[in-house]
PyMOL commands that place a pseudoatom at each C-alpha (Angstrom):
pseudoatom trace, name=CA, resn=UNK, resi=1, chain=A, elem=C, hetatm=0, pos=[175.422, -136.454, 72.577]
pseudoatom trace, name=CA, resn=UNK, resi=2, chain=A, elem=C, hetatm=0, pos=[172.886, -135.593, 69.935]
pseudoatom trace, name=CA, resn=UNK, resi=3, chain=A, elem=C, hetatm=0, pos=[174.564, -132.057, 69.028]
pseudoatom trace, name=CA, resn=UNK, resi=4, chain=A, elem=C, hetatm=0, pos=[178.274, -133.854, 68.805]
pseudoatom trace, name=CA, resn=UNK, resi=5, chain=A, elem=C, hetatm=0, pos=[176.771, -136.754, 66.367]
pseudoatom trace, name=CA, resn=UNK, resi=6, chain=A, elem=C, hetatm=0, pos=[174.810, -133.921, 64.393]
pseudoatom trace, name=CA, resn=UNK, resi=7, chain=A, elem=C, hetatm=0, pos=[178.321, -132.204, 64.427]
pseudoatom trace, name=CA, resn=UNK, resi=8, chain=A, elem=C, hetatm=0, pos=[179.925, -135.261, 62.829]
pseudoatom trace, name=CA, resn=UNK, resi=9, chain=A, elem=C, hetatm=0, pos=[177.362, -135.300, 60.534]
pseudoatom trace, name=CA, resn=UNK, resi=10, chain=A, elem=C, hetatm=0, pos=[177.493, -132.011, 58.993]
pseudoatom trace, name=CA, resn=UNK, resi=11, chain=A, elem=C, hetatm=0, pos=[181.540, -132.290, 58.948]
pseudoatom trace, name=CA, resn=UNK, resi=12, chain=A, elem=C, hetatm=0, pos=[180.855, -135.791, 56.815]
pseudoatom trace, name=CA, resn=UNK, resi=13, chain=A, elem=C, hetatm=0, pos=[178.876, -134.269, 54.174]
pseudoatom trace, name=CA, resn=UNK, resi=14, chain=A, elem=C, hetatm=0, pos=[181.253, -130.984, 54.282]
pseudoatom trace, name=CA, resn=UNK, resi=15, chain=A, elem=C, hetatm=0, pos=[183.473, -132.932, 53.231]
pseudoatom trace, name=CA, resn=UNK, resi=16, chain=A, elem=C, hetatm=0, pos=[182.052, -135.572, 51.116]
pseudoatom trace, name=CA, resn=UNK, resi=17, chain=A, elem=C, hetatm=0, pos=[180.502, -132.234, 48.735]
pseudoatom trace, name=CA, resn=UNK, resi=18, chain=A, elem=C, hetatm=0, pos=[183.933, -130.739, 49.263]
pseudoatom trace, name=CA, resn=UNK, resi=19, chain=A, elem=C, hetatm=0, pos=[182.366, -127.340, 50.746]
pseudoatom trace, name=CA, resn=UNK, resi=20, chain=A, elem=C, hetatm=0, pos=[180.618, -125.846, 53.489]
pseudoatom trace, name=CA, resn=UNK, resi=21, chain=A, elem=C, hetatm=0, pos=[177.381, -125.079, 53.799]
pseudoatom trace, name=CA, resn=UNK, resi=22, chain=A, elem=C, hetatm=0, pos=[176.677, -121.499, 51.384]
pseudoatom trace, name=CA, resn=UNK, resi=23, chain=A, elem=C, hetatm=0, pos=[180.271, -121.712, 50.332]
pseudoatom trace, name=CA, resn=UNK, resi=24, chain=A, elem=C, hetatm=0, pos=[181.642, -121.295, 46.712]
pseudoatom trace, name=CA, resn=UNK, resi=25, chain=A, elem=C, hetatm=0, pos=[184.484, -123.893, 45.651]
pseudoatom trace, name=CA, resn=UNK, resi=26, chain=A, elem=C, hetatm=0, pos=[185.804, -124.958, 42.693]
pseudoatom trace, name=CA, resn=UNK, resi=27, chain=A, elem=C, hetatm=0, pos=[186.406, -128.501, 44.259]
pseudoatom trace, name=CA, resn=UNK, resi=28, chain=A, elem=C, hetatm=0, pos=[182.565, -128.867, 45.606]
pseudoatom trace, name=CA, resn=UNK, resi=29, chain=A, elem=C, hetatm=0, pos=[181.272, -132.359, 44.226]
pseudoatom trace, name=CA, resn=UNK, resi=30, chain=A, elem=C, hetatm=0, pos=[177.833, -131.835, 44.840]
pseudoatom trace, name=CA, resn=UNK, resi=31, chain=A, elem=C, hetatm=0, pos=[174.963, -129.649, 46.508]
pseudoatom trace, name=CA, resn=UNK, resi=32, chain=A, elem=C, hetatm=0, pos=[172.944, -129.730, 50.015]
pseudoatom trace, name=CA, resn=UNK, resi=33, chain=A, elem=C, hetatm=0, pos=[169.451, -130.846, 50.035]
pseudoatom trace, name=CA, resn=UNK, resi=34, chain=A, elem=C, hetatm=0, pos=[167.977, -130.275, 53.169]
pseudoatom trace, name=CA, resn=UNK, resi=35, chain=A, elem=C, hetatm=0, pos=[168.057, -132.695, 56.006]
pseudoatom trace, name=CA, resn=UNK, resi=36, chain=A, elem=C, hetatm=0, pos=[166.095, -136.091, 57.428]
pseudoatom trace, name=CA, resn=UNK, resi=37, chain=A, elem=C, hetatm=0, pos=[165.338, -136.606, 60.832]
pseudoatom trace, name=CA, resn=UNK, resi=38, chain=A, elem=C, hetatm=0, pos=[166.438, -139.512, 62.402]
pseudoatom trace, name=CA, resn=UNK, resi=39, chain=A, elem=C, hetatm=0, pos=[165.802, -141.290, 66.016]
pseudoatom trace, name=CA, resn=UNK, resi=40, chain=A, elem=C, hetatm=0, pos=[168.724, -143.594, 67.170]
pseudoatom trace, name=CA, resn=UNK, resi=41, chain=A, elem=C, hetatm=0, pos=[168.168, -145.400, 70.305]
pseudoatom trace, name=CA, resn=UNK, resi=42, chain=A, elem=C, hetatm=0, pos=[170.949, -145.171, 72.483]
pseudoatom trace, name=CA, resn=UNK, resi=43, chain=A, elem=C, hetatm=0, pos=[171.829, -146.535, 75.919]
pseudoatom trace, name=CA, resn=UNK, resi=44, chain=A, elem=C, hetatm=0, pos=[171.097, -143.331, 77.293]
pseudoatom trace, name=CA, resn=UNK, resi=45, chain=A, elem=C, hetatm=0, pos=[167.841, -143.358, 75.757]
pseudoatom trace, name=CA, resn=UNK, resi=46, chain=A, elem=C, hetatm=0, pos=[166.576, -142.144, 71.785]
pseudoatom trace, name=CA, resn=UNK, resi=47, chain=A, elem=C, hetatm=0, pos=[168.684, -139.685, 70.045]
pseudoatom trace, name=CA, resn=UNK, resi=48, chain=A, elem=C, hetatm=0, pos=[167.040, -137.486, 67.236]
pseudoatom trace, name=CA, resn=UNK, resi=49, chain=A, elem=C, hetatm=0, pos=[169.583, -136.470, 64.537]
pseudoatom trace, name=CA, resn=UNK, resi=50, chain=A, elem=C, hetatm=0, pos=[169.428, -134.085, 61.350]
pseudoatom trace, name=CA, resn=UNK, resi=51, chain=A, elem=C, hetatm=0, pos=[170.472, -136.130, 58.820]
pseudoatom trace, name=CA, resn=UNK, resi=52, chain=A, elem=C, hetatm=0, pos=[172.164, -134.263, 56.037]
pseudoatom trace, name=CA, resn=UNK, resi=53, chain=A, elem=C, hetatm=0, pos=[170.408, -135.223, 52.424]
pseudoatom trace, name=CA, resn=UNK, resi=54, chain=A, elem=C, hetatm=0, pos=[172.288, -134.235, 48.961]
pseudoatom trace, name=CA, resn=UNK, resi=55, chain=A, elem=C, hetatm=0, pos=[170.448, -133.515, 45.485]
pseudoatom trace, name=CA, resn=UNK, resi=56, chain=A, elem=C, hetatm=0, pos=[172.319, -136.738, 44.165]
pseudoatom trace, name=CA, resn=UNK, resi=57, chain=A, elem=C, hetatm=0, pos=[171.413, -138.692, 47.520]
pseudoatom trace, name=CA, resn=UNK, resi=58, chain=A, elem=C, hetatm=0, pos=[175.421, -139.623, 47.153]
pseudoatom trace, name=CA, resn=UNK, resi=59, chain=A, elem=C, hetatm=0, pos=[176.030, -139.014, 51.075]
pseudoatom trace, name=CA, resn=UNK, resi=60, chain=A, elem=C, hetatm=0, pos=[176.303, -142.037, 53.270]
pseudoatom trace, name=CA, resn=UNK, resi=61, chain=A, elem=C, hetatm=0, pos=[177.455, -142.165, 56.622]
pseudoatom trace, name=CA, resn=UNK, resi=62, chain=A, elem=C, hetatm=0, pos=[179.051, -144.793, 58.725]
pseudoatom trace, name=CA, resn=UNK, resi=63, chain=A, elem=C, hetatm=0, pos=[177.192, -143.861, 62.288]
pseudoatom trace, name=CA, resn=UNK, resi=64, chain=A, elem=C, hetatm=0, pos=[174.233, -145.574, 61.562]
pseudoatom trace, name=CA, resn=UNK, resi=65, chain=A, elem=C, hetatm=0, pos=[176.621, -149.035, 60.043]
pseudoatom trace, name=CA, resn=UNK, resi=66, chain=A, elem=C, hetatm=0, pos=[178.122, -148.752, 63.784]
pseudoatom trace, name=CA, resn=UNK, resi=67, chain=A, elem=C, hetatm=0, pos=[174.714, -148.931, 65.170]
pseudoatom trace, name=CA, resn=UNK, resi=68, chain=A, elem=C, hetatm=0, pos=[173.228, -151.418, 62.791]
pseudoatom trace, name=CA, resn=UNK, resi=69, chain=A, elem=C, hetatm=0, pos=[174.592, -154.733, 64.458]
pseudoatom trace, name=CA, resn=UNK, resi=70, chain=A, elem=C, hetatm=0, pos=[173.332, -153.667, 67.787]
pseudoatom trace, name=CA, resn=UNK, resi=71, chain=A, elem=C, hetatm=0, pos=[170.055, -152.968, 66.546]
pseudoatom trace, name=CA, resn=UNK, resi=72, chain=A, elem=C, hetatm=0, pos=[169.602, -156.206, 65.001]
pseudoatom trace, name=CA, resn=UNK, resi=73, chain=A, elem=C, hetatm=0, pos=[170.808, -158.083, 68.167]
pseudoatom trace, name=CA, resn=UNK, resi=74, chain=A, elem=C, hetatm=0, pos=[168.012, -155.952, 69.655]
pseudoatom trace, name=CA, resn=UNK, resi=75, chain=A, elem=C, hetatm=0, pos=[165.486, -156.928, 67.292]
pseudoatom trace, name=CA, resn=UNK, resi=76, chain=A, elem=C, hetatm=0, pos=[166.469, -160.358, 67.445]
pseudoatom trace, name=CA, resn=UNK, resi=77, chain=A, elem=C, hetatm=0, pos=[166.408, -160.121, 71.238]
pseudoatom trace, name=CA, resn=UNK, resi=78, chain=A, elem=C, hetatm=0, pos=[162.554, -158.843, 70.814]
pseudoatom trace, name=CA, resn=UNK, resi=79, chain=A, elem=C, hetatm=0, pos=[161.854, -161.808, 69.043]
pseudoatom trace, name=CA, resn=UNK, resi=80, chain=A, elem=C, hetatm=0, pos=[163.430, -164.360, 70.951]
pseudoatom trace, name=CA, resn=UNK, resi=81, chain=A, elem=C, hetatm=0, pos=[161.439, -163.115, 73.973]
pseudoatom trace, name=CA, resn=UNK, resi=82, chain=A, elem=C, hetatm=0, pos=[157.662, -163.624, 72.114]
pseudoatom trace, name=CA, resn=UNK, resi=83, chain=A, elem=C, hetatm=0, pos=[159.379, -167.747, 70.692]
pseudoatom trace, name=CA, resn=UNK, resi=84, chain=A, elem=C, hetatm=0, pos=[160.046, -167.615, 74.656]
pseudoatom trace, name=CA, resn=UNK, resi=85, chain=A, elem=C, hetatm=0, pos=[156.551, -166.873, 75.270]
pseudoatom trace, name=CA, resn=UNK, resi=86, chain=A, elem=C, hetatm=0, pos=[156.634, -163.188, 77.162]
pseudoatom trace, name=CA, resn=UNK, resi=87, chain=A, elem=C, hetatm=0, pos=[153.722, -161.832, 76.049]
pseudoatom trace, name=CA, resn=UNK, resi=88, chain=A, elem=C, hetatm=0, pos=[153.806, -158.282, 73.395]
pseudoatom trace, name=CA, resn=UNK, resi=89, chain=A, elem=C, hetatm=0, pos=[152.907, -156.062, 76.454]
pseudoatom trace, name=CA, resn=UNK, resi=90, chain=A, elem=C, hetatm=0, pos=[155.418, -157.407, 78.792]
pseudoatom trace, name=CA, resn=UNK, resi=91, chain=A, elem=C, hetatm=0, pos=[158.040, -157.127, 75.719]
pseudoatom trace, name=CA, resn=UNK, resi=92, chain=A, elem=C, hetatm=0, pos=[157.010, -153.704, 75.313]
pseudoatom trace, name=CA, resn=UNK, resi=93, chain=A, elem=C, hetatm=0, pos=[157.701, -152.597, 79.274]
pseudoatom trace, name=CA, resn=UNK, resi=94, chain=A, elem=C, hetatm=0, pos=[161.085, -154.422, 79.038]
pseudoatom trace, name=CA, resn=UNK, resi=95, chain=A, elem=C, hetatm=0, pos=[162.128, -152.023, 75.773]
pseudoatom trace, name=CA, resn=UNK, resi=96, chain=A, elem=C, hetatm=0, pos=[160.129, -149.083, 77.147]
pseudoatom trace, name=CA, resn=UNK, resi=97, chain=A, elem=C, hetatm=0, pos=[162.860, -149.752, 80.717]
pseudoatom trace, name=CA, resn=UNK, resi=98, chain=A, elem=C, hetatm=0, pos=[165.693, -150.463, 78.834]
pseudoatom trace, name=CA, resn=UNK, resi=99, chain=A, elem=C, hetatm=0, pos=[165.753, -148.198, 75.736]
pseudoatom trace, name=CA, resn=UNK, resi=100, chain=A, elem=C, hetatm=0, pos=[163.549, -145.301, 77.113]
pseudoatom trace, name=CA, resn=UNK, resi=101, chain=A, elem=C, hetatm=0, pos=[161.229, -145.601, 74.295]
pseudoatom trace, name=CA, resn=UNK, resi=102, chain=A, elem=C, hetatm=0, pos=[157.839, -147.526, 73.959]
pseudoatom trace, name=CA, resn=UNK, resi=103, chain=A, elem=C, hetatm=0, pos=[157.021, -150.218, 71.200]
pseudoatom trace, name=CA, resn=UNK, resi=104, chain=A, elem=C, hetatm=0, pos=[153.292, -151.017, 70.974]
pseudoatom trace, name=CA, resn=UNK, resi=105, chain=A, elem=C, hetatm=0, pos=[152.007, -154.456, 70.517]
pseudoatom trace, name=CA, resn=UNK, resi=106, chain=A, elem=C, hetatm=0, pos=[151.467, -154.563, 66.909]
pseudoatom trace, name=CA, resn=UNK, resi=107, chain=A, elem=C, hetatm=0, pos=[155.257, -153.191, 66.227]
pseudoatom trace, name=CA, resn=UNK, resi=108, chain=A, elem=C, hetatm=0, pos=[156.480, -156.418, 67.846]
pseudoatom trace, name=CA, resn=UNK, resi=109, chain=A, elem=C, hetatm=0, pos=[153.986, -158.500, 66.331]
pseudoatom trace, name=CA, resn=UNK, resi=110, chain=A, elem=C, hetatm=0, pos=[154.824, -156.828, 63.076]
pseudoatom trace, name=CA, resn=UNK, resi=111, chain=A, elem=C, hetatm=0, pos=[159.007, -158.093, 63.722]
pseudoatom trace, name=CA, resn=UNK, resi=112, chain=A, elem=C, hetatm=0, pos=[157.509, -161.258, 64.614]
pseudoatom trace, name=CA, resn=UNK, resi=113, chain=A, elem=C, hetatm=0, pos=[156.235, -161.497, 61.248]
pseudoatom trace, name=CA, resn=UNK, resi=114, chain=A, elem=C, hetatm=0, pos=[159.822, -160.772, 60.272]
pseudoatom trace, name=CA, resn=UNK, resi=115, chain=A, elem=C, hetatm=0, pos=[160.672, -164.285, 61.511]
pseudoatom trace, name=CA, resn=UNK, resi=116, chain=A, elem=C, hetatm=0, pos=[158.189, -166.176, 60.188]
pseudoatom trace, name=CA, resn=UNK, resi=117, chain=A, elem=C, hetatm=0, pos=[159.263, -165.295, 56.707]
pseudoatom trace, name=CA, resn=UNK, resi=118, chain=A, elem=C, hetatm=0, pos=[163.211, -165.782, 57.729]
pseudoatom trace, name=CA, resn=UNK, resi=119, chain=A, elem=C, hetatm=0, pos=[161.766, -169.506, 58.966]
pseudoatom trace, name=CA, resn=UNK, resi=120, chain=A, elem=C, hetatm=0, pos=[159.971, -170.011, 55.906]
pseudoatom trace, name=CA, resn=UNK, resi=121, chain=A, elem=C, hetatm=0, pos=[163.164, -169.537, 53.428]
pseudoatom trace, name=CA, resn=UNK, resi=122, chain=A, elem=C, hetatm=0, pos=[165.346, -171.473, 55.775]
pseudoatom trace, name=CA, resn=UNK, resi=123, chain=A, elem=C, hetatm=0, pos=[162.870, -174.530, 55.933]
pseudoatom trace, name=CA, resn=UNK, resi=124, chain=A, elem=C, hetatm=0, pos=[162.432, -174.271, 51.955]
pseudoatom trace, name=CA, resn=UNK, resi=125, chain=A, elem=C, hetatm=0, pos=[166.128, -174.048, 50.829]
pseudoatom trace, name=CA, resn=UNK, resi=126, chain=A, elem=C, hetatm=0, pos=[167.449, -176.735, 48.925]
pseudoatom trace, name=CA, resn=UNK, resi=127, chain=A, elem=C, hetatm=0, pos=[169.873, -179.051, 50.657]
pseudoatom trace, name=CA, resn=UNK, resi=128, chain=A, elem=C, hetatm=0, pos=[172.639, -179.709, 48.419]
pseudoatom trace, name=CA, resn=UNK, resi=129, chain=A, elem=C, hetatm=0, pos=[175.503, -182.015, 48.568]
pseudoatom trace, name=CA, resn=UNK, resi=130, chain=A, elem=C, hetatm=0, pos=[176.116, -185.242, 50.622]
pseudoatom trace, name=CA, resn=UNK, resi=131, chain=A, elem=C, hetatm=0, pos=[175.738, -185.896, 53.991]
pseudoatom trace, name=CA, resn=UNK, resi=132, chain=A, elem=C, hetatm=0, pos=[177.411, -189.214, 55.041]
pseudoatom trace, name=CA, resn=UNK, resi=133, chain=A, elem=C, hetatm=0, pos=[176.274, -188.331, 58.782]
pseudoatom trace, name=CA, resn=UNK, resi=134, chain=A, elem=C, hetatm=0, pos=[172.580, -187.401, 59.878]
pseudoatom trace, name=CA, resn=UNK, resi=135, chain=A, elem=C, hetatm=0, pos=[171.529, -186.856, 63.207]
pseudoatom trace, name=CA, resn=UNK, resi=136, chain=A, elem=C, hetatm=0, pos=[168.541, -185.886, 65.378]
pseudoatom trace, name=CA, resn=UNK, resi=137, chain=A, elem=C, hetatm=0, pos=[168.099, -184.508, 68.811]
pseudoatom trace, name=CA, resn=UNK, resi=138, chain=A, elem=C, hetatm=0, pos=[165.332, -183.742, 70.508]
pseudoatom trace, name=CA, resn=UNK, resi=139, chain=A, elem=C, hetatm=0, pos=[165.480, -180.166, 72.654]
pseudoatom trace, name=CA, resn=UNK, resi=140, chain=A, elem=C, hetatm=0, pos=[162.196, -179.556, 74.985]
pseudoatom trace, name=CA, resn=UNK, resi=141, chain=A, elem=C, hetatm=0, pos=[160.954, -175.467, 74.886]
pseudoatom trace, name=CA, resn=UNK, resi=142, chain=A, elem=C, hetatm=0, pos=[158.180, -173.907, 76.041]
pseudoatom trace, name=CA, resn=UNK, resi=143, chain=A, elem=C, hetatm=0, pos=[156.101, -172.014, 73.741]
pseudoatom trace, name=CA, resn=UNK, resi=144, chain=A, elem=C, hetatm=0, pos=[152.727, -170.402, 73.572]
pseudoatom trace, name=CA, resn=UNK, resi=145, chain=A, elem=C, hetatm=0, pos=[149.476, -172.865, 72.597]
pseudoatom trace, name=CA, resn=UNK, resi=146, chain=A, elem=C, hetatm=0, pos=[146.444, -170.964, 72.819]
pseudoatom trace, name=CA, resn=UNK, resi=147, chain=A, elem=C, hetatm=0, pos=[146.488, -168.957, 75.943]
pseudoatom trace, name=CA, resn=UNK, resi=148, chain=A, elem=C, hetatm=0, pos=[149.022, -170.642, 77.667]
pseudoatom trace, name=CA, resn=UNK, resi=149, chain=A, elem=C, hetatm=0, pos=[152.632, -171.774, 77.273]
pseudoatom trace, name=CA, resn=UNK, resi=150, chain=A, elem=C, hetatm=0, pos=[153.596, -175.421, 77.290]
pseudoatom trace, name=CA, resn=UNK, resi=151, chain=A, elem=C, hetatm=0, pos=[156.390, -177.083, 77.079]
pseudoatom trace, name=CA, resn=UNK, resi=152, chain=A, elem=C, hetatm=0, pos=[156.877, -178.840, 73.877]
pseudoatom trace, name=CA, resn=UNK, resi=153, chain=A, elem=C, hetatm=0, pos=[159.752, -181.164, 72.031]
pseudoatom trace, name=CA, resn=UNK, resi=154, chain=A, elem=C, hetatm=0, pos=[161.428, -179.493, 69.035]
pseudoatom trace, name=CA, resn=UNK, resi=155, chain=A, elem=C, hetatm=0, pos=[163.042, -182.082, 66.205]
pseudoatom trace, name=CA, resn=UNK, resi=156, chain=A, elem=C, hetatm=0, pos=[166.619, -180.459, 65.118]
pseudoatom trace, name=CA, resn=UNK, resi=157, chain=A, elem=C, hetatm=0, pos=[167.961, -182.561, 62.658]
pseudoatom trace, name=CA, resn=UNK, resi=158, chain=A, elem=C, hetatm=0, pos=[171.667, -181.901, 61.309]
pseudoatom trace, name=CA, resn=UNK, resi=159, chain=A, elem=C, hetatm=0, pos=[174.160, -183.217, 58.918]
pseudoatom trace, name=CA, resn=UNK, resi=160, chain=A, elem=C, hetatm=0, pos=[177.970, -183.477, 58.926]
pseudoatom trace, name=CA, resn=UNK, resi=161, chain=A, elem=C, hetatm=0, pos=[179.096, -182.392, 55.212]
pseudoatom trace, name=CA, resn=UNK, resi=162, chain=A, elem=C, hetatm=0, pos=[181.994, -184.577, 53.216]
pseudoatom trace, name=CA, resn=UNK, resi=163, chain=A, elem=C, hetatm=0, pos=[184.375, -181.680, 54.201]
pseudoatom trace, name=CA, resn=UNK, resi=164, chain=A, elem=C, hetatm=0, pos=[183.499, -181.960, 58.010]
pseudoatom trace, name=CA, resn=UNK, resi=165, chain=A, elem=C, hetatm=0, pos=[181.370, -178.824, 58.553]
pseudoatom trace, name=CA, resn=UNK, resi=166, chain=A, elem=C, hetatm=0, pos=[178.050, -178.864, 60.817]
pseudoatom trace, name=CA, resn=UNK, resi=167, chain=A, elem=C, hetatm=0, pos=[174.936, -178.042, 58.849]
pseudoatom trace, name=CA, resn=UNK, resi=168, chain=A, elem=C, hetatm=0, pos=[171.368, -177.373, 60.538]
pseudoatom trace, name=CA, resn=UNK, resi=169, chain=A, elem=C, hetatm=0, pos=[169.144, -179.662, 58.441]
pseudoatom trace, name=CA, resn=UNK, resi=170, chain=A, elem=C, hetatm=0, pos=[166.022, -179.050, 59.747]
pseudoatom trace, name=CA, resn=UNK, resi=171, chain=A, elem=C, hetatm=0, pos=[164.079, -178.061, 62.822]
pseudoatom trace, name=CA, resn=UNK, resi=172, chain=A, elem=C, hetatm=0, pos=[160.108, -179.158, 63.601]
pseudoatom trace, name=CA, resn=UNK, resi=173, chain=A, elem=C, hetatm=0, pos=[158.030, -179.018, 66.463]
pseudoatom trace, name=CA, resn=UNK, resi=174, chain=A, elem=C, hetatm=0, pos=[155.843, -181.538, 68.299]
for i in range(1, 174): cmd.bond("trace and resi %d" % i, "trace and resi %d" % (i + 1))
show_as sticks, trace
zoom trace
């Protein structure tokens, strides 16, 4: 898999510069620059690819926008499971099983972080327009209090727009 993809790769740039590697054309658009190395996790476990740069850093490639949704839905998975209260260790055996790589503790504390800020700009956007309908619901989740986890009641409050759309107002804990 990794030599077919690094294939593709050096085809893409061939013919993004309009020219082989070492050869002479009056249509060539730009020059090689060496190459970047690259791990992709796969389902058949981490793929290292040679990544081909160009002196005007002009190449782009759409292999890694194919695997970009699936590594946030990853990420997000990772984070869902420390809100859910699996500890970092036990998060990192579940990736280390089902990607064939290992993240430490302080790589998924570090994406954790990631969500705190992502909570802070949702909770400190400004709400703007009407909202003729308000409600609030009550949703019971466990989550981690110390050294244990305990199940506490989470606020969501949302609004119903003049035009009819749903709109998450706001969400506390308790």
């Amino acid at each position: 898999m990794e030599a077919v993809i690094n294939q593709i790769l050096e085809a893409q740039v061939a013919e993004t510069l309009g020219a082989d590697r070492h050869e002479r054309s009056d249509e060539r658009q730009g020059y090689r620059n060496g190459y970047r190395a690259r791990t992709l996790y796969t389902r058949v476990g981490p793929v290292t690819l040679q990544v081909p740069l160009t002196r005007d850093g002009s190449f782009s490639t759409d292999i890694f926008r194919r695997y970009q949704r699936s590594e946030q839905a990853f990420v997000l998975a990772l984070m869902e499971m420390v809100v859910q209260g699996v500890s970092t260790r036990k998060v990192s055996a579940i990736t280390e099983e089902l990607c064939g790589a290992s993240f430490s503790k302080s790589t998924v504390s570090e994406l954790c972080v990631g969500l705190d800020a992502r909570v802070k700009v949702f909770n400190e956007r400004s709400l703007e327009g009407e909202y003729p309908f308000v409600m609030v619901d009550a949703l019971f989740i466990k989550s981690r209090q110390g050294d244990r986890v305990v199940k506490r009641a989470a606020l969501i409050a949302s609004g119903i727009r003049a035009d009819g759309r749903r709109e998450i107002l706001a969400a506390c804990r308790f």
